[in-house]
GUNUTOR-783598 format. One line per field, with one value per residue (C-alpha): residue number from 0; chain; x, y, z; residue in one letter. Coordinates in steps of 0.05 Angstrom, whole numbers, plus 5000, padded with zeros to 4 digits. Layout:
BEGIN
num NUM / ...
chaine A / ...
u X / ...
v Y / ...
w Z / ...
residu a / ...
//
This chain:
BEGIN
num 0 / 1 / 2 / 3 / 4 / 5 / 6 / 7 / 8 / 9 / 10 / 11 / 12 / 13 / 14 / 15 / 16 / 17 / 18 / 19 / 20 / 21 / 22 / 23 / 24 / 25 / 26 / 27 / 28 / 29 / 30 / 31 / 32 / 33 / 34 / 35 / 36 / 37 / 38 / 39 / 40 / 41 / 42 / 43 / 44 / 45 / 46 / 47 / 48 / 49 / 50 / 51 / 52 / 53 / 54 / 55 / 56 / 57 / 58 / 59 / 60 / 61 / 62 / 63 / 64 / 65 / 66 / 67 / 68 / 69 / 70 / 71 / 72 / 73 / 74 / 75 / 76 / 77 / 78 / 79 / 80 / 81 / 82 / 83 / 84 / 85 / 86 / 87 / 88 / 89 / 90 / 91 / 92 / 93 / 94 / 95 / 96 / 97 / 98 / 99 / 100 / 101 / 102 / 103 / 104 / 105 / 106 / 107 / 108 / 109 / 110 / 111 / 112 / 113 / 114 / 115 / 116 / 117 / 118 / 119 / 120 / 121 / 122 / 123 / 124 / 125 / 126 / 127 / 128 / 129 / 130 / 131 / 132 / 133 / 134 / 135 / 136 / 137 / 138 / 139 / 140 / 141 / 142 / 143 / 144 / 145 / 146 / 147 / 148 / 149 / 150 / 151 / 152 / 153 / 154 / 155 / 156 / 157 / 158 / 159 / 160 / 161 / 162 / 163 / 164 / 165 / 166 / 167 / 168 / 169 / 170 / 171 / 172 / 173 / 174 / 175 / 176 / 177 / 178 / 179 / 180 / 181 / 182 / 183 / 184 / 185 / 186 / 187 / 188 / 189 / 190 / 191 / 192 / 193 / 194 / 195 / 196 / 197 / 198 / 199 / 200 / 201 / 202 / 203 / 204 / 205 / 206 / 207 / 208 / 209 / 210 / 211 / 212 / 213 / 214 / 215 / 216 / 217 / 218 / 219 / 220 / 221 / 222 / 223 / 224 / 225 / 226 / 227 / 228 / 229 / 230 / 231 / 232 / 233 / 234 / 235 / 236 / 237 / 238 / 239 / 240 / 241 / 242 / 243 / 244 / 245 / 246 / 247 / 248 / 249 / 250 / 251 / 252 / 253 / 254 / 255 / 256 / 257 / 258 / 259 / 260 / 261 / 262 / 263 / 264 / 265 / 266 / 267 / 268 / 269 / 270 / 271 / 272 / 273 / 274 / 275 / 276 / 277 / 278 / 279 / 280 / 281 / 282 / 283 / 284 / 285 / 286 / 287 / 288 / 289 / 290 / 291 / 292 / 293 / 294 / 295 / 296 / 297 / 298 / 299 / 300 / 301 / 302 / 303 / 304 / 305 / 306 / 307 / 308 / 309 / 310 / 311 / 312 / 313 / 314 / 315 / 316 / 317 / 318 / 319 / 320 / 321 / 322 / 323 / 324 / 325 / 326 / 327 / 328 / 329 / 330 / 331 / 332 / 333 / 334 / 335 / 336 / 337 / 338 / 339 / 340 / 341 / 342 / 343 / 344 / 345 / 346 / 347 / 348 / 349 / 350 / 351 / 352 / 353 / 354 / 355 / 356 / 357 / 358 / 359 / 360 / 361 / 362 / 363 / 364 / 365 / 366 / 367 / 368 / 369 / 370 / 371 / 372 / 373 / 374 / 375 / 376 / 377 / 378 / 379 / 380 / 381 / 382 / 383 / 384 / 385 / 386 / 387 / 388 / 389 / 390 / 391 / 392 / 393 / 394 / 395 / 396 / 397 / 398 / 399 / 400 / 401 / 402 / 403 / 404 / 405 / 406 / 407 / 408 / 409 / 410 / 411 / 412 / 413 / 414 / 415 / 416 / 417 / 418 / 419 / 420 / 421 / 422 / 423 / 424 / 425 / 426 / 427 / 428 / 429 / 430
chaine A / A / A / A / A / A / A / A / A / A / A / A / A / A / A / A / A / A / A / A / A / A / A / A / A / A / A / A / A / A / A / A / A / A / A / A / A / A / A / A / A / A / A / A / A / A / A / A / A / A / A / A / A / A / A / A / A / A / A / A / A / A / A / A / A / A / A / A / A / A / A / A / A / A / A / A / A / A / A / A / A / A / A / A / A / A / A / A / A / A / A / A / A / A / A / A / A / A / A / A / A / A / A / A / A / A / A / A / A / A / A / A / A / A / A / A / A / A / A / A / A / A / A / A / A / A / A / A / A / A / A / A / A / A / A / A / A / A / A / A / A / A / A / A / A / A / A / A / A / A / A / A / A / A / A / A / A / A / A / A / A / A / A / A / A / A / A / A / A / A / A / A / A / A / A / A / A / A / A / A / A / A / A / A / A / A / A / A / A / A / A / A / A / A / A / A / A / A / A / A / A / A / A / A / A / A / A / A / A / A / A / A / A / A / A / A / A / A / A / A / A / A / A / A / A / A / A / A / A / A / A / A / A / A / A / A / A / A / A / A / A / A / A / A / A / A / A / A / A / A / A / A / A / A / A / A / A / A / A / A / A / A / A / A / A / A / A / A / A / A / A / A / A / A / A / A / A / A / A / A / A / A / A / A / A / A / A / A / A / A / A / A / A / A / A / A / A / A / A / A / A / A / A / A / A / A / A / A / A / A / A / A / A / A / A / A / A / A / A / A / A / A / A / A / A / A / A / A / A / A / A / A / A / A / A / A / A / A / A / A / A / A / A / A / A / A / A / A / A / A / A / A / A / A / A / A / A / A / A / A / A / A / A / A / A / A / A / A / A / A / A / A / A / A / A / A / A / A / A / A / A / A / A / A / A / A / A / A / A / A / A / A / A / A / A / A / A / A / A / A / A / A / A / A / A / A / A / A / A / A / A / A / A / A / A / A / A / A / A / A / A / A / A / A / A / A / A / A / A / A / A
u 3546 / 3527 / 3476 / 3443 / 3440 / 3395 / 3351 / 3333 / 3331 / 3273 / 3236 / 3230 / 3205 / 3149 / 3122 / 3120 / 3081 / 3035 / 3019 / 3008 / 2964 / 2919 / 2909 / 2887 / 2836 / 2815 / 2806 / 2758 / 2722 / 2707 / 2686 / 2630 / 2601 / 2597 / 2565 / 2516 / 2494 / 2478 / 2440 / 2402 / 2392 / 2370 / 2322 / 2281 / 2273 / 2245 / 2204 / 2179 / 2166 / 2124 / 2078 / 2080 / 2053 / 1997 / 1983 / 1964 / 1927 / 1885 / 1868 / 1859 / 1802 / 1765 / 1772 / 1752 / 1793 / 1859 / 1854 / 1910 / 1942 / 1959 / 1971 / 2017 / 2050 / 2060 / 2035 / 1983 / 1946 / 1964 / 1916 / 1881 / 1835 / 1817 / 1748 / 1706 / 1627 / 1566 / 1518 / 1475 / 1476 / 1459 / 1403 / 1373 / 1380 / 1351 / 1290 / 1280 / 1267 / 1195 / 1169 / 1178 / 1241 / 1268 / 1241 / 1274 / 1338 / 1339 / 1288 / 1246 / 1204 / 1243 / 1196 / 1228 / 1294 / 1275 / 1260 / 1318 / 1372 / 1340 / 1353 / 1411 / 1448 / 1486 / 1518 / 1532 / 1556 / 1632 / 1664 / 1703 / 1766 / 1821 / 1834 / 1774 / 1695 / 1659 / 1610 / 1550 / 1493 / 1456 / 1497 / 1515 / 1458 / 1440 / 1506 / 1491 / 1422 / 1438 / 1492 / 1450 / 1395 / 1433 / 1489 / 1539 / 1612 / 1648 / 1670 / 1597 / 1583 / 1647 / 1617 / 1546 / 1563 / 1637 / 1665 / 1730 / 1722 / 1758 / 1711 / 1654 / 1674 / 1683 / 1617 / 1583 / 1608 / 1594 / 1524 / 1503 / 1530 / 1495 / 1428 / 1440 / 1458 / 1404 / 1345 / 1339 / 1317 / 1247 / 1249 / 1270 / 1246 / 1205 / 1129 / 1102 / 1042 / 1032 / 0972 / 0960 / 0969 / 0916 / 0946 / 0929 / 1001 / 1041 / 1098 / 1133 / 1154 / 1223 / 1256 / 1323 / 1355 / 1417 / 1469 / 1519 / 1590 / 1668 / 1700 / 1738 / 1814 / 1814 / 1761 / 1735 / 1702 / 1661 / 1617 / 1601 / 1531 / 1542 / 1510 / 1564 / 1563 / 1599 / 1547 / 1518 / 1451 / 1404 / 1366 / 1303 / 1234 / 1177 / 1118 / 1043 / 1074 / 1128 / 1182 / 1242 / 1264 / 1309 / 1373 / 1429 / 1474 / 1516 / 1551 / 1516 / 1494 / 1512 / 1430 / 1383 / 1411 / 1478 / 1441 / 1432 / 1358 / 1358 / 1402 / 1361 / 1291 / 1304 / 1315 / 1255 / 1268 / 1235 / 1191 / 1156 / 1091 / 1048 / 1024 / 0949 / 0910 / 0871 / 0831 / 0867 / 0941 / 0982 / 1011 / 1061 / 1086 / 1125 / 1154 / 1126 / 1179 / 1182 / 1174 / 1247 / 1260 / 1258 / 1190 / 1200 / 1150 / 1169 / 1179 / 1113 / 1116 / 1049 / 1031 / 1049 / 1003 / 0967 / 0971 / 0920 / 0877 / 0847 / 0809 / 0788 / 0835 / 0898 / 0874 / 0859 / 0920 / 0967 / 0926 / 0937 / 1019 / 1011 / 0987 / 1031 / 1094 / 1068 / 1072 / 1136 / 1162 / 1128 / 1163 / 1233 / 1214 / 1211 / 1267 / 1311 / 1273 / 1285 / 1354 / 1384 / 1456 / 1412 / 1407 / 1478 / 1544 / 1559 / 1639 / 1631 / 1686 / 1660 / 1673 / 1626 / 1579 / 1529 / 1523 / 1504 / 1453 / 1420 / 1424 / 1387 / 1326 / 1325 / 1317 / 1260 / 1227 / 1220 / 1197 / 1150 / 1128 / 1115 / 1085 / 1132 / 1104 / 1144 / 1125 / 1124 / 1169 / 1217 / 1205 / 1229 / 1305 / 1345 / 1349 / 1410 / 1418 / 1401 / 1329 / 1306 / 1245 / 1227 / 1283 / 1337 / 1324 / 1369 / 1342 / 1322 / 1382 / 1361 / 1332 / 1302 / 1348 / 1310 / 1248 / 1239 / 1269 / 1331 / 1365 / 1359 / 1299 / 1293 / 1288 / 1230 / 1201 / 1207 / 1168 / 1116 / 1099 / 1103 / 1045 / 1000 / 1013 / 0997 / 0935 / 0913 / 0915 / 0879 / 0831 / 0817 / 0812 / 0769 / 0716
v 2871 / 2924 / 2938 / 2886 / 2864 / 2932 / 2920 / 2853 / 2877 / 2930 / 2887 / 2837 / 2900 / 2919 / 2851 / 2843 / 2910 / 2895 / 2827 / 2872 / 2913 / 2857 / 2824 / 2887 / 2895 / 2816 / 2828 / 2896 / 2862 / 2797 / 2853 / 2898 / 2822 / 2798 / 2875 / 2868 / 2792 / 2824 / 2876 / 2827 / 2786 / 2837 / 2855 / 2798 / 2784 / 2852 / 2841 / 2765 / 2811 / 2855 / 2798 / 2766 / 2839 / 2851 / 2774 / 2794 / 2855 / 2822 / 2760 / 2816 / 2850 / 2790 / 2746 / 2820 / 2879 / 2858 / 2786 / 2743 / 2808 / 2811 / 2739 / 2749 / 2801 / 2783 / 2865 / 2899 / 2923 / 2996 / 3053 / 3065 / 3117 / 3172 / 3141 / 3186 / 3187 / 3171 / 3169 / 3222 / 3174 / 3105 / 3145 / 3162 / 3086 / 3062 / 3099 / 3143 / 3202 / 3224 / 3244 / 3325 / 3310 / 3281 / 3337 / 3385 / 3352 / 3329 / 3377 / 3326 / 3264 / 3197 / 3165 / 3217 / 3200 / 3129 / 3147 / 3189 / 3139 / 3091 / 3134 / 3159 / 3092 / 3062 / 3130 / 3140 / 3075 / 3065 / 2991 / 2971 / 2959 / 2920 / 2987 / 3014 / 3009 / 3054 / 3105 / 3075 / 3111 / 3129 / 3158 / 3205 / 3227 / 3246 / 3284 / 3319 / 3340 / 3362 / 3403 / 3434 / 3441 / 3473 / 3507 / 3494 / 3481 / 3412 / 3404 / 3404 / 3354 / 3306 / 3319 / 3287 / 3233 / 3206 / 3226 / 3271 / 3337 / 3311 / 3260 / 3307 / 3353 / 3298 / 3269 / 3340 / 3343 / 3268 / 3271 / 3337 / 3314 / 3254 / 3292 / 3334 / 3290 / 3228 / 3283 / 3332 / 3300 / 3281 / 3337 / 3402 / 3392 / 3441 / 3436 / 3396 / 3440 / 3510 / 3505 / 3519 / 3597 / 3648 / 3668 / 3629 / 3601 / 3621 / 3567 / 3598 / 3663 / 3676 / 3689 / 3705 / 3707 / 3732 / 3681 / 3710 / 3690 / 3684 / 3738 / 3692 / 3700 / 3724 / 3772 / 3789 / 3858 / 3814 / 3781 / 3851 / 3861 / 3932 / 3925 / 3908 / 3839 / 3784 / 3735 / 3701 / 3699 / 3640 / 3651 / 3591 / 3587 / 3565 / 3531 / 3526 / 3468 / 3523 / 3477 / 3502 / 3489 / 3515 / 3530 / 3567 / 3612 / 3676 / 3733 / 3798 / 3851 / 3802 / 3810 / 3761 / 3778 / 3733 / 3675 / 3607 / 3607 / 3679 / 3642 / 3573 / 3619 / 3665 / 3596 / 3578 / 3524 / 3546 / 3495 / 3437 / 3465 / 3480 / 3549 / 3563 / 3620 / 3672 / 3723 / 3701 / 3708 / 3651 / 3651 / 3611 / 3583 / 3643 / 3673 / 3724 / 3772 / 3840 / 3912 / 3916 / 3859 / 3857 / 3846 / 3795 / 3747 / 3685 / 3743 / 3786 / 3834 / 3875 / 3921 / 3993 / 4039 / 4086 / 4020 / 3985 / 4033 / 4040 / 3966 / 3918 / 3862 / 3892 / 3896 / 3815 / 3812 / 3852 / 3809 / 3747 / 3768 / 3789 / 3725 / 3687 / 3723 / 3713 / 3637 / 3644 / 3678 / 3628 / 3585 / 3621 / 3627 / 3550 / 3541 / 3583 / 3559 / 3488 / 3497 / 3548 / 3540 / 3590 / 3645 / 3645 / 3664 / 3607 / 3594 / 3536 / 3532 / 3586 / 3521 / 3472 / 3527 / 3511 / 3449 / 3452 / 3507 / 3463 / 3401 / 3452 / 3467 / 3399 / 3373 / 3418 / 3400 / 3316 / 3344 / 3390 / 3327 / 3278 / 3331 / 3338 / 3404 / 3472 / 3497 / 3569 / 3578 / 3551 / 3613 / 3664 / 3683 / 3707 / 3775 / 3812 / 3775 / 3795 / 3765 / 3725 / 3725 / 3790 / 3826 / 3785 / 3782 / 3806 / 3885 / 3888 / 3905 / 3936 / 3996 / 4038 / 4007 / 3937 / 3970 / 3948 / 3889 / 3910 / 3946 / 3954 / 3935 / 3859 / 3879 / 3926 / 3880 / 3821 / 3887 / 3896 / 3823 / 3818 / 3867 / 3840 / 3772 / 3813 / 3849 / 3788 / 3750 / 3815 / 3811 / 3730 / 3753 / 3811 / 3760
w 9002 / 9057 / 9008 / 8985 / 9064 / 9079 / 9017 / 9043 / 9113 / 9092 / 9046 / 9108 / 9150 / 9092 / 9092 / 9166 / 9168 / 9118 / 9149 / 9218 / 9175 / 9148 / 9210 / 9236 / 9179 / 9201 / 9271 / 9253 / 9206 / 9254 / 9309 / 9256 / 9234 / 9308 / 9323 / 9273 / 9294 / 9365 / 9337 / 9291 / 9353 / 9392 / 9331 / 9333 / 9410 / 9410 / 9355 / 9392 / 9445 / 9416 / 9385 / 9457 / 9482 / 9423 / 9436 / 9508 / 9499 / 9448 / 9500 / 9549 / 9504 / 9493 / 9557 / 9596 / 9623 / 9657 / 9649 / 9602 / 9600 / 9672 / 9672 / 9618 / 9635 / 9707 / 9732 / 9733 / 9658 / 9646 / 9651 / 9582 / 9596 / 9654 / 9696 / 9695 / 9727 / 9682 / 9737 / 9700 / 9643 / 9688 / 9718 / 9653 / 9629 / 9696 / 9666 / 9737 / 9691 / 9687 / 9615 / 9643 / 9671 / 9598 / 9558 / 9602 / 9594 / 9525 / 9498 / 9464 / 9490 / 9499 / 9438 / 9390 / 9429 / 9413 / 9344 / 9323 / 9354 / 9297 / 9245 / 9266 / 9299 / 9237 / 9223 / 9305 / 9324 / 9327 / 9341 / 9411 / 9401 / 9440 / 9476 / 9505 / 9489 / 9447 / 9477 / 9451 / 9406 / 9460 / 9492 / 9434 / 9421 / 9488 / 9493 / 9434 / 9444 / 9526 / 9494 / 9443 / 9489 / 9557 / 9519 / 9572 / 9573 / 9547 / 9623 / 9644 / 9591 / 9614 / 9683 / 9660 / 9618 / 9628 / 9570 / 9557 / 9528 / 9469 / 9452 / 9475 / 9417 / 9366 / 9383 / 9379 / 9299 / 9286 / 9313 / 9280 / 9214 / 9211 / 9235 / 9171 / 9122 / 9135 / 9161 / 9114 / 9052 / 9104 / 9145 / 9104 / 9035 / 8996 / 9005 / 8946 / 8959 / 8979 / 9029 / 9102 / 9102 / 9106 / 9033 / 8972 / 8930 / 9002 / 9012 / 9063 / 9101 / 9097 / 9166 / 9188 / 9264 / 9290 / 9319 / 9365 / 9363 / 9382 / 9335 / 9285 / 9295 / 9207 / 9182 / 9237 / 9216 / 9165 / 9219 / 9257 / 9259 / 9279 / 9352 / 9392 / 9374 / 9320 / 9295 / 9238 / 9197 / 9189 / 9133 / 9125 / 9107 / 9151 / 9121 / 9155 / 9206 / 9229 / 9206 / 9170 / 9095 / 9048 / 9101 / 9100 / 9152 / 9124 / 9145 / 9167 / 9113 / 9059 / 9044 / 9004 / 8935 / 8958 / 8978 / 8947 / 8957 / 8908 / 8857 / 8848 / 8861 / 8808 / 8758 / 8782 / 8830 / 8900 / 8911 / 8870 / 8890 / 8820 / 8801 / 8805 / 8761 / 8796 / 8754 / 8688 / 8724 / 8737 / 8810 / 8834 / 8897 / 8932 / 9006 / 9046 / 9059 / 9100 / 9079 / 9057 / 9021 / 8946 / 8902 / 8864 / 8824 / 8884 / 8940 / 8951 / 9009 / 9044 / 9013 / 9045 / 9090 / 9040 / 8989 / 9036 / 9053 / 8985 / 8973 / 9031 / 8987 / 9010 / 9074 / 9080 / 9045 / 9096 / 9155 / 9121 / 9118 / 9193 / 9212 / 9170 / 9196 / 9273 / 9256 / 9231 / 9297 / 9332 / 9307 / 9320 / 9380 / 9399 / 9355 / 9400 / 9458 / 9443 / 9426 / 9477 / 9440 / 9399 / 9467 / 9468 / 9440 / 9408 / 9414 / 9357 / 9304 / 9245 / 9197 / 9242 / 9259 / 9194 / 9205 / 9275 / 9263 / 9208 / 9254 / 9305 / 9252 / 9226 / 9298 / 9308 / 9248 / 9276 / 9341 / 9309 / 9261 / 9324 / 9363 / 9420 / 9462 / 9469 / 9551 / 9536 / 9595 / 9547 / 9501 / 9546 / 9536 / 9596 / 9604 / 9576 / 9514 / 9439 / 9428 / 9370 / 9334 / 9294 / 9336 / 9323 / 9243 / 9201 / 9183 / 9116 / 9069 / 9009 / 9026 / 8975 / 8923 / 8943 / 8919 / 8849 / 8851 / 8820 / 8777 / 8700 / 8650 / 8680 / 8755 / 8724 / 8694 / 8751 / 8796 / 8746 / 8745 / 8827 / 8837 / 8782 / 8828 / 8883 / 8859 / 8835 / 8908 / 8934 / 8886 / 8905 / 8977 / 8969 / 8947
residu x / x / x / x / x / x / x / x / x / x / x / x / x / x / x / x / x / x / x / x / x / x / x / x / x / x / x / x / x / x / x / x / x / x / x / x / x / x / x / x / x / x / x / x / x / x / x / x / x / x / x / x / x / x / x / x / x / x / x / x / x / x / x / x / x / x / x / x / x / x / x / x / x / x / x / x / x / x / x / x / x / x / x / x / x / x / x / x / x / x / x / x / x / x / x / x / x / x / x / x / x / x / x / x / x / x / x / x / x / x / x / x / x / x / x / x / x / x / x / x / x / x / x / x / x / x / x / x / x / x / x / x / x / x / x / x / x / x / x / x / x / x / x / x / x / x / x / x / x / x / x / x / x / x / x / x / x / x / x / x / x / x / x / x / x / x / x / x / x / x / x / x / x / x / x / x / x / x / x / x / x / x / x / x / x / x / x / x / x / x / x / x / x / x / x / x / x / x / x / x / x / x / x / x / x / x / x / x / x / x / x / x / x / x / x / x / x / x / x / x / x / x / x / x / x / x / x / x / x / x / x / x / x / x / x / x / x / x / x / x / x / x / x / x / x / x / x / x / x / x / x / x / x / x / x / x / x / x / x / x / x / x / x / x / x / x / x / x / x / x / x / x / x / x / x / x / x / x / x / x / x / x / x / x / x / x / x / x / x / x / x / x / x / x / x / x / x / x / x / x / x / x / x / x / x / x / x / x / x / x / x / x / x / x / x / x / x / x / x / x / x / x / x / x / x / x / x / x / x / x / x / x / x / x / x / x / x / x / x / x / x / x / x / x / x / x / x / x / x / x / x / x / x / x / x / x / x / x / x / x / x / x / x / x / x / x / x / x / x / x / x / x / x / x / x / x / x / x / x / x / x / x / x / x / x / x / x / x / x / x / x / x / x / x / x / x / x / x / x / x / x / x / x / x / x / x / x / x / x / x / x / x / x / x / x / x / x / x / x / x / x / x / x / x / x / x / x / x / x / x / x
//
């Protein structure tokens, strides 16, 4: 009996706990769904709150700057962007600049401002948006060309035109970019004919300057030019108008046999211009290089001291290369003139640096085409600095073993046929 009394005593203890137990489990469960409704709640007022908020800013945009979003909001609009001064900019735009004053700001007259913010405006332009207004075309283009043309800091720029340094450095790629890639199909394409040099066939001189730079932060040793200085090479040819064609910027010492122009010349691809016979020797369109560059059928050099003295046809020949290669400096010289970004080390990322250097020739090219002058107080480079013209070239980098034209029975043969082109334009000019 005692037994049976305990049994039923602890199977009325077990079901009272478990009940306890399950209405435990019912009260936590009715707490996590009641958490979760408040978060949910809490969810979608912040989320009708944000609409509410892009609702205002948008009004804002459109109606004008702190309008429906102040009224809106019920405070004041928040700051978007740092004010900064553009009273260099308004003056411009008010037109108070005289034609001197513009070219000695933006290194080129306002009608070739006019003319290259044309050109350049659909590739330029960038939209408003319900944040803040775009700098406008105009304005980048006269950003980039003041920079290129005064080689001073970003700060000095933000200082001229309003703009951060951020957005100065952004606009600096943008602009130069678009310069290169909707210019130079006009303004840096092969002569279709080669004319306008004292020398008959002569499409271009080739000329290289020295570029000084930052030393890189990898490879450094690569872009010493073994005068003290890190820079580059710009390698281009100048036809009879002193404009540039044909491009390109390398490392020092990496010499004429590693450029593209030596690949697609010796395929035959230099320029479209079409060969012409002289004496029963067909000549084609070809560079004037220096004493130390290789002779090769499209690269004819002067011919050397004791060379010339022997027929009065050399001799026209060798003063028709000396005049030819005084235009060419000539024109180096305005280029860096122009362009004092050129004068300077130039602390542009090594990546970027191309593009702005073409953007440089190509710009010179319009301005040479429209006839916009060069003072020759422009061509005089502050003292101190490496100069460029025939001193800042790249030395010649063949040496002896540039003499033939190469190595092996081809480079021989590429020599022979070089002087009988020579000979043959020395015999045309000897009359």
């Amino acid at each position: 009996m005692a037994a049976a009394a305990a049994a039923a005593s602890l199977s009325r203890g077990a079901v009272a706990l478990c009940g306890l137990f399950y209405l435990r489990l019912q009260r936590g469960r009715r707490l996590r769904e009641a958490a979760r409704r408040l978060r949910a709640a809490r969810h979608r007022r912040a989320r009708a709150r944000g609409r509410r908020r892009f609702a205002a800013l948008w009004l804002g945009g459109r109606l004008g700057p702190g309008g429906a979003a102040a009224a809106a909001s019920g405070r004041e609009r928040r700051l978007w962007s740092k004010a900064r001064s553009s009273a260099f900019w308004e003056t411009v735009r008010a037109k108070a600049f005289s034609r001197g004053e513009w070219a000695e700001n933006f290194r080129l007259g306002p009608a070739t401002f006019d003319f290259l913010c044309g050109r350049l405006r659909a590739a330029i332009q960038r939209r408003d948006t319900s944040m803040r207004r775009a700098v406008p075309a105009e304005v980048r283009l006269a950003l980039t060309l003041w920079r290129l043309g005064a080689c001073t800091e970003y700060r000095a720029v933000e200082q001229q035109f309003g703009v951060s340094r951020s957005t100065v450095c952004k606009i600096l790629r943008d602009v130069c970019e678009a310069v290169v890639a909707i210019l130079a199909p006009a303004y840096a394409a092969p002569p279709a004919a080669a004319a306008g040099f004292p020398l008959p066939q002569l499409a271009g001189v080739l000329a290289r300057l020295r570029v000084p730079i930052r030393a890189p932060p990898e490879d450094a040793a690569s872009y010493s030019d073994g005068r003290g200085w890190h820079a580059v090479v710009l390698q281009a040819a100048v036809d009879a108008r002193g404009c540039f064609w044909d491009i390109e910027v390398s490392r020092p010492g990496l010499g004429l046999r590693g450029s593209a122009l030596y690949r697609r010349a010796q395929r035959g691809g230099l320029c479209p211009a079409p060969p012409a016979q002289l004496g029963g020797v067909t000549v084609p369109a070809y560079l004037l290089g220096r004493p130390g560059d290789p002779l090769l059928p499209w690269l004819l050099r002067p011919f050397g001291g004791a060379e010339a003295a022997r027929r009065r046809g050399r001799r026209r020949f060798n003063a028709g290369a000396a005049a030819a290669r005084a235009a060419a400096a000539g024109a180096l010289g305005r280029l860096r003139g122009r362009w004092r970004c050129l004068q300077k080390r130039n602390d542009t990322d090594l990546a970027f640096l191309p593009t702005l250097l073409a953007a440089c020739c190509l710009l010179h090219n319009v301005c040479q085409a429209r006839g916009d002058p060069c003072p020759p107080r422009w061509l005089a480079p502050p003292p101190g600095e490496p100069l460029g013209g025939e001193g800042g070239e790249e030395e010649g980098e063949g040496g002896e073993e540039e003499e033939e034209g190469g190595e092996g029975e081809e480079g021989r043969a590429a020599a022979a046929a070089a002087r009988r082109i020579r000979e043959a334009l020395a015999a045309a000019l000897q009359g």
